[in-house]
PyMOL Python script that loads the backbone (N, CA, C, O; Angstrom):
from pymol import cmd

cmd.read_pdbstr("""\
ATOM      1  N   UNK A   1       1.373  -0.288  -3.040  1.00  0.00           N
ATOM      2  CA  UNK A   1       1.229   0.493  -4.251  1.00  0.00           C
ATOM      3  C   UNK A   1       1.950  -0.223  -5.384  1.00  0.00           C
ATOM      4  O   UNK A   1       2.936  -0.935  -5.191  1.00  0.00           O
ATOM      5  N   UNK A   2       1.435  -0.009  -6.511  1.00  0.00           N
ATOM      6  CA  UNK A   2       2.253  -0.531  -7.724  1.00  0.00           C
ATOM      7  C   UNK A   2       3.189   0.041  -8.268  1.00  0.00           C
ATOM      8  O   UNK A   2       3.170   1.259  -8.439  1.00  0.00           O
ATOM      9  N   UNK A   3       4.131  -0.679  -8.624  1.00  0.00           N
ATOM     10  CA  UNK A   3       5.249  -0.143  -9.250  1.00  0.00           C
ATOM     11  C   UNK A   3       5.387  -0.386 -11.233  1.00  0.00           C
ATOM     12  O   UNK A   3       5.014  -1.394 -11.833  1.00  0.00           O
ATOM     13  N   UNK A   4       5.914   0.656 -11.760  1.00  0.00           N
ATOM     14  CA  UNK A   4       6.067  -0.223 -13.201  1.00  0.00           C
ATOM     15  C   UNK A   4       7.435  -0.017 -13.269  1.00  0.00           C
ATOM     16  O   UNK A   4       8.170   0.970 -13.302  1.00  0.00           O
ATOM     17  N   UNK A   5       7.568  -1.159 -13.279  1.00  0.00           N
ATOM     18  CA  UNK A   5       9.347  -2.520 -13.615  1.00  0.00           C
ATOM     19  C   UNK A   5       9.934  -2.807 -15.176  1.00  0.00           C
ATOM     20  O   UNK A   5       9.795  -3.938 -15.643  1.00  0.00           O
ATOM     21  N   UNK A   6      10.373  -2.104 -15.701  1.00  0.00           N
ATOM     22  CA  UNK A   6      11.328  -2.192 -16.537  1.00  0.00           C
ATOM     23  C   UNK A   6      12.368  -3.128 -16.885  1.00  0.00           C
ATOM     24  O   UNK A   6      13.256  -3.102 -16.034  1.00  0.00           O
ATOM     25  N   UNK A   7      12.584  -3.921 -17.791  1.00  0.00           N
ATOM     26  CA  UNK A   7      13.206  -5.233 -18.057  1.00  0.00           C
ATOM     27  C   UNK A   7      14.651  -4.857 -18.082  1.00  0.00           C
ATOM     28  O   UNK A   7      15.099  -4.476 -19.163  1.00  0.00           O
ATOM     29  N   UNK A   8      15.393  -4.906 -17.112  1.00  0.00           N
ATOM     30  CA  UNK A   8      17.053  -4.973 -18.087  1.00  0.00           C
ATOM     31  C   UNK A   8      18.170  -6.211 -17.721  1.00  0.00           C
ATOM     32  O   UNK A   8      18.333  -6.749 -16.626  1.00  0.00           O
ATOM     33  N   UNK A   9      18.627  -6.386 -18.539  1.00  0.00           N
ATOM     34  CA  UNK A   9      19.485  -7.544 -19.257  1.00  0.00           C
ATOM     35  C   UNK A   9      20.394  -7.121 -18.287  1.00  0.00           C
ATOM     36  O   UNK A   9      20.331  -6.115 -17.579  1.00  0.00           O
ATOM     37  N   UNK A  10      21.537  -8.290 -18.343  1.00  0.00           N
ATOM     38  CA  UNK A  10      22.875  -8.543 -17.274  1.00  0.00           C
ATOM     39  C   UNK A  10      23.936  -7.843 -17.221  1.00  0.00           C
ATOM     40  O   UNK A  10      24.904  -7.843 -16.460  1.00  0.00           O
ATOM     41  N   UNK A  11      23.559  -7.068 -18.382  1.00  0.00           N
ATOM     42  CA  UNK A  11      24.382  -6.014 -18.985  1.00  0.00           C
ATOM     43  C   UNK A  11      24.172  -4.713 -18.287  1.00  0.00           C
ATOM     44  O   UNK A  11      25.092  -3.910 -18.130  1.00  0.00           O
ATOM     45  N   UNK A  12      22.869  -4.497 -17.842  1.00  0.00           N
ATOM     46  CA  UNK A  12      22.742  -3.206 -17.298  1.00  0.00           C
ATOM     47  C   UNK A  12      21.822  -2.230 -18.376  1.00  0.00           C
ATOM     48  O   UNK A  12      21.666  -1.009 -18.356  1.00  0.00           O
ATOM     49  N   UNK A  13      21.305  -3.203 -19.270  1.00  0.00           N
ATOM     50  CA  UNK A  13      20.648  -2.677 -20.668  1.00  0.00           C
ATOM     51  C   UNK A  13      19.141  -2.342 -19.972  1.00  0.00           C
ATOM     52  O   UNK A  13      18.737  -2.875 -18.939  1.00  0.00           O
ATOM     53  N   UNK A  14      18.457  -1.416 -20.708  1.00  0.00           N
ATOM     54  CA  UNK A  14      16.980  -1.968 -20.217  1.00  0.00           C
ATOM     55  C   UNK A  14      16.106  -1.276 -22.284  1.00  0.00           C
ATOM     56  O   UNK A  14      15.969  -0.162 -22.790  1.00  0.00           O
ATOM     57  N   UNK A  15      15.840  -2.439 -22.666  1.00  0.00           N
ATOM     58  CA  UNK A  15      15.654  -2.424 -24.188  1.00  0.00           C
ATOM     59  C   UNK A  15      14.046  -2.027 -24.090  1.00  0.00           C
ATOM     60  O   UNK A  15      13.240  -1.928 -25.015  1.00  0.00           O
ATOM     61  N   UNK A  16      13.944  -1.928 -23.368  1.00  0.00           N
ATOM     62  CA  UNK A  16      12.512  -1.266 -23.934  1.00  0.00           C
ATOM     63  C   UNK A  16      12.571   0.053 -23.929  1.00  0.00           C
ATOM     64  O   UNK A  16      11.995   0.684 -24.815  1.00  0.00           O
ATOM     65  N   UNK A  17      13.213   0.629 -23.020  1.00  0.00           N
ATOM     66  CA  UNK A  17      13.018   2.438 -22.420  1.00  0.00           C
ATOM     67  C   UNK A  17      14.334   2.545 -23.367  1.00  0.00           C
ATOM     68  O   UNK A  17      14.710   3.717 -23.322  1.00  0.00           O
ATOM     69  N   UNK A  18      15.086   1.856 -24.117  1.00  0.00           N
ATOM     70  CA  UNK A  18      15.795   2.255 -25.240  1.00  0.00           C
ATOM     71  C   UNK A  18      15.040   2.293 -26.501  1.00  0.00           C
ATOM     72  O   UNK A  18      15.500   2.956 -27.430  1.00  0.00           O
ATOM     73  N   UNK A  19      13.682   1.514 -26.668  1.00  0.00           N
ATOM     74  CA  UNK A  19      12.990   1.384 -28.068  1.00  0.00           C
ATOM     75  C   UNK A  19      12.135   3.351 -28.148  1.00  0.00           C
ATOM     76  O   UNK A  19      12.099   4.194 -29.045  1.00  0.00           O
ATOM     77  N   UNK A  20      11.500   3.313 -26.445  1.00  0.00           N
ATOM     78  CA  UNK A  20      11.333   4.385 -26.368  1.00  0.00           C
ATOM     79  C   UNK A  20      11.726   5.843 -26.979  1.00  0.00           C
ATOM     80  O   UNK A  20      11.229   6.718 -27.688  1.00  0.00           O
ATOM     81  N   UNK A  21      12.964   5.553 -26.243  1.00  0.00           N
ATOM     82  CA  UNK A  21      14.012   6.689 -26.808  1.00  0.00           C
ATOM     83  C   UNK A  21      14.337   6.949 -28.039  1.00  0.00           C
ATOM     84  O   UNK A  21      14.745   8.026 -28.475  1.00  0.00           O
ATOM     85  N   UNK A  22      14.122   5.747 -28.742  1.00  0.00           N
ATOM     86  CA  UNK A  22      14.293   5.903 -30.440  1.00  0.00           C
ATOM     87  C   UNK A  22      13.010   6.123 -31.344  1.00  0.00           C
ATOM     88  O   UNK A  22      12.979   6.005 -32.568  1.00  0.00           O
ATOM     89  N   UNK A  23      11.963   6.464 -30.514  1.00  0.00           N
ATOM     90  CA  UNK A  23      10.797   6.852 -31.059  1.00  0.00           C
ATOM     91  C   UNK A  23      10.563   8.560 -31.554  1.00  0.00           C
ATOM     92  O   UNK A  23      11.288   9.279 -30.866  1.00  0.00           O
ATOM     93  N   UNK A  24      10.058   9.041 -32.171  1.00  0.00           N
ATOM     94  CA  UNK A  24       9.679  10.202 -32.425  1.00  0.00           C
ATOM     95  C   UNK A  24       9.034  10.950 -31.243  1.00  0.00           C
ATOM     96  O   UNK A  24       7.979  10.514 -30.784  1.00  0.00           O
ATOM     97  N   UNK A  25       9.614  12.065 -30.720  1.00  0.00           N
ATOM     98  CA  UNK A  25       9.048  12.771 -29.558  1.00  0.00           C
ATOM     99  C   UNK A  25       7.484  12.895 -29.514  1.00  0.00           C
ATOM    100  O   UNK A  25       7.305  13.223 -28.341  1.00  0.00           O
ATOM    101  N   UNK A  26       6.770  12.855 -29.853  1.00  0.00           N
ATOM    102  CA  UNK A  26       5.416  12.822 -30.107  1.00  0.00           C
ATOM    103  C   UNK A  26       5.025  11.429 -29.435  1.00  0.00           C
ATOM    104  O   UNK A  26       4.095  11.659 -28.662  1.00  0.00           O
ATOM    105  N   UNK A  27       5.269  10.450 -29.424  1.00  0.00           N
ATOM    106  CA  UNK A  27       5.289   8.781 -29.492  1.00  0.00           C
ATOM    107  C   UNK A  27       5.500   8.678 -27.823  1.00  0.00           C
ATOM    108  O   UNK A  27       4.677   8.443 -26.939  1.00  0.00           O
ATOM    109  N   UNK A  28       7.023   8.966 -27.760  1.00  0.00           N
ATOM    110  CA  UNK A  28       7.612   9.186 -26.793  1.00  0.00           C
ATOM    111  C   UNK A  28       6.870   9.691 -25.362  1.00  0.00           C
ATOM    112  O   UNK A  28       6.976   9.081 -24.298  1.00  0.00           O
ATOM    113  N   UNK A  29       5.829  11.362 -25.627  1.00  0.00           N
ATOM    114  CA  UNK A  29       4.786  11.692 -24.635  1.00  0.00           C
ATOM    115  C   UNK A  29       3.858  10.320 -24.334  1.00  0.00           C
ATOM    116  O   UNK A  29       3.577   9.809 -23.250  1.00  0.00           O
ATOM    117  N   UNK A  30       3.489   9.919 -25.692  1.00  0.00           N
ATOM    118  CA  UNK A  30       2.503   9.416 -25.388  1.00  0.00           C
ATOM    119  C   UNK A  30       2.533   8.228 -24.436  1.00  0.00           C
ATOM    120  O   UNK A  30       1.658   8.088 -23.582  1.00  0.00           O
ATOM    121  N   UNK A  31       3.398   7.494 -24.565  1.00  0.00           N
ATOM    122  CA  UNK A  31       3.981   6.675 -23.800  1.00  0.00           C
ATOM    123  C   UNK A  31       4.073   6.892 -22.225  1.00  0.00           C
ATOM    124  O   UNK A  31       3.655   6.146 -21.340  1.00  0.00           O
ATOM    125  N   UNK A  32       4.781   8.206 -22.102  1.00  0.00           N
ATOM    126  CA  UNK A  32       4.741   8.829 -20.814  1.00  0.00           C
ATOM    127  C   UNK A  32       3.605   9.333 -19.954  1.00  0.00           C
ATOM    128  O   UNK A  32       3.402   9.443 -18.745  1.00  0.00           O
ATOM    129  N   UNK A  33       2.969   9.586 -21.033  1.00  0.00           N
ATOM    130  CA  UNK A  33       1.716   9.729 -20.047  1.00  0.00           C
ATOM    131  C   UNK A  33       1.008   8.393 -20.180  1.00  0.00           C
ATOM    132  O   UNK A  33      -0.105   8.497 -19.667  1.00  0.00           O
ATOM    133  N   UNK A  34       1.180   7.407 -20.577  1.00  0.00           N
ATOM    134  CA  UNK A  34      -0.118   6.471 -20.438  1.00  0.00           C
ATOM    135  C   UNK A  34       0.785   5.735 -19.362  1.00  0.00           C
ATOM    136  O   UNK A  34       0.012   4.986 -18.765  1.00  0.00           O
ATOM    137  N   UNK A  35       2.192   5.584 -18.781  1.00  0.00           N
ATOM    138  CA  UNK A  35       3.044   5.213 -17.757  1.00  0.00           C
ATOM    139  C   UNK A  35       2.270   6.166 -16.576  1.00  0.00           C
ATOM    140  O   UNK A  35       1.407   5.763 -15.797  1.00  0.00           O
ATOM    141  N   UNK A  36       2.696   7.224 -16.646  1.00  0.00           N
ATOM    142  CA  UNK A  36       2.284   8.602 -15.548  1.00  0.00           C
ATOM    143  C   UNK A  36       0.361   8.103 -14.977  1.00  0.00           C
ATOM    144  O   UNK A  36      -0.023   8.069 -13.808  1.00  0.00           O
ATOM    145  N   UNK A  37      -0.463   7.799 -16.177  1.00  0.00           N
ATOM    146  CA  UNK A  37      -1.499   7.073 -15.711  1.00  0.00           C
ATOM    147  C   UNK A  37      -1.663   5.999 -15.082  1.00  0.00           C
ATOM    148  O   UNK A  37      -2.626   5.752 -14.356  1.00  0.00           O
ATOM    149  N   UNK A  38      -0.435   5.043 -15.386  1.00  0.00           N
ATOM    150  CA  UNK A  38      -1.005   3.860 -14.421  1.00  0.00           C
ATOM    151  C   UNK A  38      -0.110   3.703 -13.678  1.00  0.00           C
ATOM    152  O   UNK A  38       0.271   2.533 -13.631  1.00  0.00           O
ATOM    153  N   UNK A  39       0.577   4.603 -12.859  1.00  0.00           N
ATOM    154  CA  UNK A  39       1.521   4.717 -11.825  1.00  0.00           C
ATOM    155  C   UNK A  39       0.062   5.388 -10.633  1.00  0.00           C
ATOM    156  O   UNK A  39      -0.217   4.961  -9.513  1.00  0.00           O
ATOM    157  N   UNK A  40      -0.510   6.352 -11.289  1.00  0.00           N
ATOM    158  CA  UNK A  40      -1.686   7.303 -10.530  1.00  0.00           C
ATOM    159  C   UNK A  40      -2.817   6.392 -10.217  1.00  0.00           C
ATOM    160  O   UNK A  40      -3.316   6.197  -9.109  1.00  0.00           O
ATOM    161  N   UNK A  41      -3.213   5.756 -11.582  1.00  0.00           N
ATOM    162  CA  UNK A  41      -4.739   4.588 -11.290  1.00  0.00           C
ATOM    163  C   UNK A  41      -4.604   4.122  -9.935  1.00  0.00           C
ATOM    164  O   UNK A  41      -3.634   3.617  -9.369  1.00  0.00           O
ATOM    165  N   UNK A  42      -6.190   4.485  -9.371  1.00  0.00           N
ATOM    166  CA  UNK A  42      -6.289   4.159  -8.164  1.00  0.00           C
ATOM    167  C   UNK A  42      -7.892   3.365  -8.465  1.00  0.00           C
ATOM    168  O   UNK A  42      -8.857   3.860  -9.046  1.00  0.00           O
ATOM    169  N   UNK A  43      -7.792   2.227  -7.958  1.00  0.00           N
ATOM    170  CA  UNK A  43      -9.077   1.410  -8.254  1.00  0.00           C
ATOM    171  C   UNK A  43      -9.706   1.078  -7.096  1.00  0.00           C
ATOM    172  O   UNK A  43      -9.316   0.431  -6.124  1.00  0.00           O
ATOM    173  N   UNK A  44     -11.045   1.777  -7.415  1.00  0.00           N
ATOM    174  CA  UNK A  44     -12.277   1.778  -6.124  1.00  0.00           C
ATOM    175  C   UNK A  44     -12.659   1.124  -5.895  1.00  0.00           C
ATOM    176  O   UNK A  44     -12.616   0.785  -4.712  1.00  0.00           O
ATOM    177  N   UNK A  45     -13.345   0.405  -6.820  1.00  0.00           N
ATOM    178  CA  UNK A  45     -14.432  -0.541  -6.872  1.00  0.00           C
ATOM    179  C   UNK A  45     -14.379  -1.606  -8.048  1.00  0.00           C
ATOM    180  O   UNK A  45     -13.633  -1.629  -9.027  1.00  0.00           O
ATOM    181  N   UNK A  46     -15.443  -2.533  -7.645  1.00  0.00           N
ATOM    182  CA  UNK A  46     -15.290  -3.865  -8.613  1.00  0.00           C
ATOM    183  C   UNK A  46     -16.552  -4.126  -8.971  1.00  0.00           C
ATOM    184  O   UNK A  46     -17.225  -4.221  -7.944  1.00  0.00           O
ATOM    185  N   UNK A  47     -17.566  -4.380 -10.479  1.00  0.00           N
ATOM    186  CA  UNK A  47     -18.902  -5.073 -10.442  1.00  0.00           C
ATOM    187  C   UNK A  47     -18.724  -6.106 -11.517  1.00  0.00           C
ATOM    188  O   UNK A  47     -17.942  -5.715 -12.383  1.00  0.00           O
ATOM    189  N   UNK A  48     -19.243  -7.377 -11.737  1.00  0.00           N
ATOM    190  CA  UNK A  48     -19.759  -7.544 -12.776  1.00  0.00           C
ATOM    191  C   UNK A  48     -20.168  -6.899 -13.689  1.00  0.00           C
ATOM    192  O   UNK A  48     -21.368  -7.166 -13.632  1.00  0.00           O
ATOM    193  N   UNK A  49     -20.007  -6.016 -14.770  1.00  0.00           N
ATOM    194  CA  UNK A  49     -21.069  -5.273 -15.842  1.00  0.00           C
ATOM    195  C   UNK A  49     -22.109  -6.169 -16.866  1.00  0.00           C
ATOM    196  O   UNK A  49     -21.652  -6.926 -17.723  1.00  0.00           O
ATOM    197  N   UNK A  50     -23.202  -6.022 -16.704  1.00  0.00           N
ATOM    198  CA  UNK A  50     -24.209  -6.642 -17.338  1.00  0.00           C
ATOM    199  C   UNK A  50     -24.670  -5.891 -18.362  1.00  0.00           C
ATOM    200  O   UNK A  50     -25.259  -6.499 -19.256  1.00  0.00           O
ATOM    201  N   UNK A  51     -24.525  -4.501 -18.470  1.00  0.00           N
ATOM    202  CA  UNK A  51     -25.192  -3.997 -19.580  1.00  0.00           C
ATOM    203  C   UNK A  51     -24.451  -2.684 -20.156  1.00  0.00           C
ATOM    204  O   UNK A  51     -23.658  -2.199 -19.349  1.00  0.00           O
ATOM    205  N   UNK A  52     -24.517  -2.238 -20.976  1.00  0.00           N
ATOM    206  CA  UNK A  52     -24.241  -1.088 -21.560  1.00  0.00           C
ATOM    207  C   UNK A  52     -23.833   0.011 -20.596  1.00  0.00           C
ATOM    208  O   UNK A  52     -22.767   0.626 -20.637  1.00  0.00           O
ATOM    209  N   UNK A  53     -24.865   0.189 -19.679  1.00  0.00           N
ATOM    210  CA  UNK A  53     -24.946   1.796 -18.547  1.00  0.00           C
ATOM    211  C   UNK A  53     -24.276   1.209 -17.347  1.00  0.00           C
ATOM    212  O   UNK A  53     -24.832   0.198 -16.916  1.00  0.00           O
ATOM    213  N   UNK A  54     -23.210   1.609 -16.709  1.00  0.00           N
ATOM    214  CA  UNK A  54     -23.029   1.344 -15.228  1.00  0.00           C
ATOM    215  C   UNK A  54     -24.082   1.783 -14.578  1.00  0.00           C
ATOM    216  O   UNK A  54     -24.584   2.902 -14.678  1.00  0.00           O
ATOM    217  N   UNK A  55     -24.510   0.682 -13.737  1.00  0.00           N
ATOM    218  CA  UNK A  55     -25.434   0.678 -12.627  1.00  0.00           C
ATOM    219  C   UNK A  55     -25.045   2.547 -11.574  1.00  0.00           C
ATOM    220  O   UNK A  55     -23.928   2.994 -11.310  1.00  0.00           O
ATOM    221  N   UNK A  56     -26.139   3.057 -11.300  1.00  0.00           N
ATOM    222  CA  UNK A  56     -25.712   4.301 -10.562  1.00  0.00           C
ATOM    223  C   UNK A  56     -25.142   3.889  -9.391  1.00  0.00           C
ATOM    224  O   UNK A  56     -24.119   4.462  -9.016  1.00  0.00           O
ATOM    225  N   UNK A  57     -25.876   2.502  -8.378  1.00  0.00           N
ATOM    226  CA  UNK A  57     -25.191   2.225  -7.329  1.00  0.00           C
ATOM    227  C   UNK A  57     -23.941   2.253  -7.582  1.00  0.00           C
ATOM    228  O   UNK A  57     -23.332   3.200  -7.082  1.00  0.00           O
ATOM    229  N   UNK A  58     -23.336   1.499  -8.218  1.00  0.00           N
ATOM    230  CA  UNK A  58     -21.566   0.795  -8.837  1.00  0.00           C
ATOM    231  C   UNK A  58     -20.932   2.363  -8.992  1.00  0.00           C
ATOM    232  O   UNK A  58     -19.722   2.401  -8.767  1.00  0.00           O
ATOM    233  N   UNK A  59     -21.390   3.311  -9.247  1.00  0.00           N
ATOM    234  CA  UNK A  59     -21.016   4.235  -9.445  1.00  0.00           C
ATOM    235  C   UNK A  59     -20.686   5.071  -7.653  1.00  0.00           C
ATOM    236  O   UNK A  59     -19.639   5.370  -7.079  1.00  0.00           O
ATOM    237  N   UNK A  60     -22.145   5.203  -7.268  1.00  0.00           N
ATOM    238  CA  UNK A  60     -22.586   6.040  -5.820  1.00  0.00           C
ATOM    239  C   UNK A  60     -21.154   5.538  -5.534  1.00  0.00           C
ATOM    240  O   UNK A  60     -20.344   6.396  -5.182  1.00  0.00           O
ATOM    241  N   UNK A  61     -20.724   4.215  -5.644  1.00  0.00           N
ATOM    242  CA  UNK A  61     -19.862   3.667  -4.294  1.00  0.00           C
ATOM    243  C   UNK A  61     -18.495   4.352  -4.842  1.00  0.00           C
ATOM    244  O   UNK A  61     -17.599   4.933  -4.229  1.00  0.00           O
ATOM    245  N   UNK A  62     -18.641   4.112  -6.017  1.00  0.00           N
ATOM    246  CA  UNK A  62     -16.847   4.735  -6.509  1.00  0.00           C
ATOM    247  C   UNK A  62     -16.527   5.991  -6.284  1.00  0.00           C
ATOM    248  O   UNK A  62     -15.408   6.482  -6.131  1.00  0.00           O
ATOM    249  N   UNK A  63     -17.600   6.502  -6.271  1.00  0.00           N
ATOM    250  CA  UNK A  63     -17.294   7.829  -5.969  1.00  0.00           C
ATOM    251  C   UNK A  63     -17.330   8.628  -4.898  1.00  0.00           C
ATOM    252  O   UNK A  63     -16.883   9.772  -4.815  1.00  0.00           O
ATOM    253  N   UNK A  64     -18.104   7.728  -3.736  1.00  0.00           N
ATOM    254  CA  UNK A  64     -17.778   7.567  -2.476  1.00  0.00           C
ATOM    255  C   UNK A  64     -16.275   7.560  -2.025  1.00  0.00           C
ATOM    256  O   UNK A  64     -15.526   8.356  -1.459  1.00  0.00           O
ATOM    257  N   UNK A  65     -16.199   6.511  -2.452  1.00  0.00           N
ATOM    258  CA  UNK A  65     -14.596   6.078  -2.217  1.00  0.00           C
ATOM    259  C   UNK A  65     -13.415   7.154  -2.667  1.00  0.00           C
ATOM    260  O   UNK A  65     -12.329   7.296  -2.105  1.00  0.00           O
ATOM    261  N   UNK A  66     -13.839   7.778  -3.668  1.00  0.00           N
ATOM    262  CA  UNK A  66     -12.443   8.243  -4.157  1.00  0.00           C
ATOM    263  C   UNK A  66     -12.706   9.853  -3.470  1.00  0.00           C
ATOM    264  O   UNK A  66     -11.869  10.739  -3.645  1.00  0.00           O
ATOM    265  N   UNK A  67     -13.959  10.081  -2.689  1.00  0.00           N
ATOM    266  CA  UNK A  67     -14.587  11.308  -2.129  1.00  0.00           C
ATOM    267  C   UNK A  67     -13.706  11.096  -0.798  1.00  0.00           C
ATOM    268  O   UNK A  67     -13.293  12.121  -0.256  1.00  0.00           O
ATOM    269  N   UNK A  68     -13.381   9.847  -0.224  1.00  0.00           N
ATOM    270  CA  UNK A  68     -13.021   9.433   1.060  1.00  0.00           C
ATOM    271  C   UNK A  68     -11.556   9.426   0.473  1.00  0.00           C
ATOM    272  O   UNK A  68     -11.003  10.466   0.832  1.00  0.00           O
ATOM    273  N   UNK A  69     -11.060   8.960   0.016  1.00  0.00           N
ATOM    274  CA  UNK A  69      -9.722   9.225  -0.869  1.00  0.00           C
ATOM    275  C   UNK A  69      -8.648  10.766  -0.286  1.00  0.00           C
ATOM    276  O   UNK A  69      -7.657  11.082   0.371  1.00  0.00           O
ATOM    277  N   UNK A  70      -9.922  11.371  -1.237  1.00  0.00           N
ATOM    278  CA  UNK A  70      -9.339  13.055  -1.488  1.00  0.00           C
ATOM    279  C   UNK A  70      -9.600  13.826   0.412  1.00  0.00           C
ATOM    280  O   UNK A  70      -9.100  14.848   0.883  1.00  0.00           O
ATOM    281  N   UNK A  71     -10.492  12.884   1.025  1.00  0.00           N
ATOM    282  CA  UNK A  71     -10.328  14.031   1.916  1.00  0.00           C
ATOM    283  C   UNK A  71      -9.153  13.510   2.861  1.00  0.00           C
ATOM    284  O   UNK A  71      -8.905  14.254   3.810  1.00  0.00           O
ATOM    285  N   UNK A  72      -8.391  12.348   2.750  1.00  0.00           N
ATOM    286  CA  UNK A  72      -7.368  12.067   3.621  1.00  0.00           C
ATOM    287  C   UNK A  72      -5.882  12.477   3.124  1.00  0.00           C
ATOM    288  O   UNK A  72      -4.786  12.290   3.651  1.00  0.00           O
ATOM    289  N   UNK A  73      -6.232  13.066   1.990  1.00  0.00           N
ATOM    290  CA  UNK A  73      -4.854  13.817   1.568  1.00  0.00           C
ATOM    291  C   UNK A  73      -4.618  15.043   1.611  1.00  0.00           C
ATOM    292  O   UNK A  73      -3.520  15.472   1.257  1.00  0.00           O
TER     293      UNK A  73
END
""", "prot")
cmd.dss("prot")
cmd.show_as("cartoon", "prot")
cmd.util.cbc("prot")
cmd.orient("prot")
């Protein structure tokens, strides 16, 4: 599973989740949830895309998968 890794200095600093903190609470969510999203992203499937519409197959399968997903939890 993936982890998201946070930078901190020798100091014990970590300057980004401090830039965070000095953001306007509004800013701040947003941040948190787009973290909270790619802690969750779970990736099914893979195609080439050639056109505008995902192919329905490319689809059938992803959603296969994430159907097989949900029933083992």
């Amino acid at each position: 599973m993936w982890n998201i890794v946070f930078y901190v200095d020798h100091r014990g600093k970590c300057p980004p989740r401090e830039f965070m903190e000095e953001l306007p609470v509004m800013e701040q969510a947003k941040i948190r949830n787009v973290l909270r999203l790619l802690q969750e992203f779970v990736i099914l499937h893979g195609y080439r895309k050639q056109s505008q519409k995902a192919p329905d197959r490319e689809i059938e399968i992803a959603m296969r998968r994430m159907q097989e997903l949900m029933d083992e939890v």
